[in-house]
N, C-alpha and C positions, 0 to 999 in steps of 0.2 A: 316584420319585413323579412323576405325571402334573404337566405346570408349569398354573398359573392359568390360562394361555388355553386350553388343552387342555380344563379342568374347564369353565370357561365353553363352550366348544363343545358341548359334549356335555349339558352341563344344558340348555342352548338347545334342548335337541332336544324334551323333555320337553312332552307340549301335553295334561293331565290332560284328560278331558270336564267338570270344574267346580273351582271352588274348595274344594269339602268334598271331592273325588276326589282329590285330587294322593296322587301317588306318593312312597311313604318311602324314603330308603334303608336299607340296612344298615349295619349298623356297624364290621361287618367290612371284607371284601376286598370293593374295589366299581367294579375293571376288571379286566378279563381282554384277555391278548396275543393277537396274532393265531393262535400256537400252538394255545391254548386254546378259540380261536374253532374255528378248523378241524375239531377233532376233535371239540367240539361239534355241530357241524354232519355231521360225515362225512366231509370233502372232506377232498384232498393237503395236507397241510400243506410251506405254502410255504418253502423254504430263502432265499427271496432277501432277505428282512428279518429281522435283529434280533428276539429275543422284546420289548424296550425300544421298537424304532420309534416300537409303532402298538397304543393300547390302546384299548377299547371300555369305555365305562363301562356298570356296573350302577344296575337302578332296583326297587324294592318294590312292588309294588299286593299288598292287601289284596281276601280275598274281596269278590267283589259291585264292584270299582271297573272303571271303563272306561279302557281305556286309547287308545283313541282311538274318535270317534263320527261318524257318516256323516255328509258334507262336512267334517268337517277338514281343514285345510290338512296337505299329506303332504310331510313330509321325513325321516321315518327308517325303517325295517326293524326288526324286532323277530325278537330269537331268544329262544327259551324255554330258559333255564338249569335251569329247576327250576318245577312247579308245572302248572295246570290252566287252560287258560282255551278259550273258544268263539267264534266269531265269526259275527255274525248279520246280516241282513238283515232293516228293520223298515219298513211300510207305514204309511199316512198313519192305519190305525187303531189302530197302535201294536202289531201283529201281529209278533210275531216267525220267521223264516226260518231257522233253526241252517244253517251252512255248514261247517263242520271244528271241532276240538276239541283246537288245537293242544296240543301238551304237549313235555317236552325235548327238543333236539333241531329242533323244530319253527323255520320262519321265516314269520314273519306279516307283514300290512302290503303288502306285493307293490301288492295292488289299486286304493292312491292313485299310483301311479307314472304310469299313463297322463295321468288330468286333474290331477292335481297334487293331487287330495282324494281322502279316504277314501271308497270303496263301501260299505265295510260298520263295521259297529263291534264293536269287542274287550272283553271283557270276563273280570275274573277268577272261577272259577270254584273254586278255594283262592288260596290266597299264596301270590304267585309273587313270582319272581328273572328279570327280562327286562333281556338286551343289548341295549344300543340300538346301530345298526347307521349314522348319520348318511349320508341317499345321496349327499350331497356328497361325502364321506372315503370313500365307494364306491367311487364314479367315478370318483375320483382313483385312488383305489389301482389300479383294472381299466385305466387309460390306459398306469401303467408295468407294471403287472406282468401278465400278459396271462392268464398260467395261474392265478390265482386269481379273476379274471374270468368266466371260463369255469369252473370250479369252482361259481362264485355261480348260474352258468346254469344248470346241471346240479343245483341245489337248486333253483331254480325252477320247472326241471322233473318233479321231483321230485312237490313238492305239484300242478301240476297235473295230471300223471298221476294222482294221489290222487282229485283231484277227477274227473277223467273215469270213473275205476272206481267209483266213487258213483252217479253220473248212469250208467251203464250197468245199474248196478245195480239202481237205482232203477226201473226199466223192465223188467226183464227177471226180476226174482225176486218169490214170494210174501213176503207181511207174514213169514211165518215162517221164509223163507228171509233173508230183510235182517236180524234180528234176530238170526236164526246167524251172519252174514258179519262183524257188527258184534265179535261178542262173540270171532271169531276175531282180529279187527284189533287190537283191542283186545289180547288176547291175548301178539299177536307185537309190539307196541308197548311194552307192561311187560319183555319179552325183551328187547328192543332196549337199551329204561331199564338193564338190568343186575336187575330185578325180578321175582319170582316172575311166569310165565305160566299160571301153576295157581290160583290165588287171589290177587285184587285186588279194590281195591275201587271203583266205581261213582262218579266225581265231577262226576256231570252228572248231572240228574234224570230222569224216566222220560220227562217230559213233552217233556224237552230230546232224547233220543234218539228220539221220536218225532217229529220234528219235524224232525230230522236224519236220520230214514228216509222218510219222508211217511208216516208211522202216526200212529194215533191215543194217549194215552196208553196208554187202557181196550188197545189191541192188543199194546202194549208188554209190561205188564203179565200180559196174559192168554198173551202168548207164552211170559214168564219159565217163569211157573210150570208152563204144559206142559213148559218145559224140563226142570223142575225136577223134575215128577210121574214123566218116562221116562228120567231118571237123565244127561241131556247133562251139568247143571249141579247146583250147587247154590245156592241163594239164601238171603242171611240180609240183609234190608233192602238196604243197598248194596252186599253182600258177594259177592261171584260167585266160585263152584267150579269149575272149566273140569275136566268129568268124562271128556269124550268129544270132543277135540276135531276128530278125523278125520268123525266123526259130525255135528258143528258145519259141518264144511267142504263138506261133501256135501248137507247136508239140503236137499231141495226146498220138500216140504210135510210137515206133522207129519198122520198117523194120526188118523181121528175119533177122537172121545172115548170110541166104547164100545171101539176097538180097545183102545185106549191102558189102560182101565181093565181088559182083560183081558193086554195083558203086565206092568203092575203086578201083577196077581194071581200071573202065572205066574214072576216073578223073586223074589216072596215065596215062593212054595211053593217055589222052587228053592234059596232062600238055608237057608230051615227046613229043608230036604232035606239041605243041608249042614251043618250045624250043629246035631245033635236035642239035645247036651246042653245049650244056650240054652234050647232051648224047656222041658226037664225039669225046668230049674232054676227056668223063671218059672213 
């Protein structure tokens, strides 16, 4: 078991956005070794410590709480164990900015490292399970051991490569092609999770992935069910069908509406072409 001053460090890290926000724990297991960290993350798991060394505790947020808010004072890293959360950018009118939608695997927080406070703020989007990452016991750790250092860099780089394929993206595809690229990421993200890539479900709202494309929601929405109408996808409220996804990966622009409503016609008369005892029986 982690000793008292260890527990005290690591609770110390914890800085809720308010007193009705703070974070639960669980009641279970509520550190993970550095073993577990690593492969959490991706990275070499280091041989030169102990799984006992060096434990990271765990922390609860409940949908809807922040886990940290623009200018907080920044002292830990956040890795996503389990769960959904987004991280946004809010202007003086209280406008929101979506910037990533971290999920497992994921390391958030990076962006107070420079001025010592939060740019942006975090928020739970289900119930999540986040490592907290203390940058002190960071630093410490990257002085002696050099390769898990560079490890931590090569995660960093990681998400902003992320970010830059966004912002390229964002510039250089139609509303209709961003909402395919989206749904492919997504995609290969539930794979990564160890989760179905064929069917997942949606836990960020229409209006949140708009806003994380620079679309409108109404764009969002109207893209889905094109999708939906020419068989990429399927949609059932948050529920998404990945039908087509080479097709997802390619799309430029989607076909007018009259096109679109004559190859629905011509995949029905071809499906009935296939099938006459269905039609016989109805």
């Amino acid at each position: 078991m982690p000793s008292s001053d260890a527990r005290s460090e690591a609770s110390s890290t914890v800085l809720p956005a308010s007193p009705n926000e703070t974070g639960w724990q669980r009641q279970g297991k509520l550190w993970s070794n550095l073993k577990e960290l690593c492969e959490l993350l991706r990275i070499p798991t280091t041989t030169l410590l102990s799984d006992e060394e060096l434990l990271f505790q765990h922390v609860q947020f409940k949908t809807g709480q922040r886990i940290h808010t623009i200018g907080q004072p920044f002292d830990t890293l956040y890795v996503v164990h389990s769960g959904f959360l987004k991280t946004v950018l809010i202007d003086e009118f209280g406008n929101e900015q979506v910037l990533s939608f971290p999920m497992k695997g994921d390391l958030f927080g990076v962006d107070g490292i420079h001025t010592k406070r939060h740019a942006s703020e975090a928020v739970a989007l289900s119930n999540c399970d986040l490592i907290l990452l203390p940058f002190k016991k960071l630093t410490a750790l990257g002085r002696t051991h050099a390769e898990f250092e560079h490890a931590m860099y090569s995660v960093m780089s990681r998400e902003l490569v992320r970010e830059q394929s966004m912002v390229s993206m964002l510039g250089a595809l139609s509303a209709e092609a961003r909402v395919a690229r989206f749904l492919v990421s997504l995609s290969e993200r539930y794979a990564e999770m160890g989760y179905s890539s064929k069917l997942f479900n949606l836990r960020m709202t229409r209006h949140e992935i708009g806003s994380y494309l620079g679309l409108t929601l109404e764009t969002v929405s109207r893209t889905l069910s094109a999708f939906n109408e020419i068989g990429l996808i399927s949609v059932d409220q948050r529920s998404i069908g990945i039908k087509d996804i080479e097709a997802l990966k390619t799309l430029r622009r989607l076909p007018p509406s009259s096109s679109r409503a004559k190859q629905l016609a011509a995949r029905k008369q071809k499906a009935a072409a296939a099938n006459p005892s269905h039609i016989a029986s109805a």
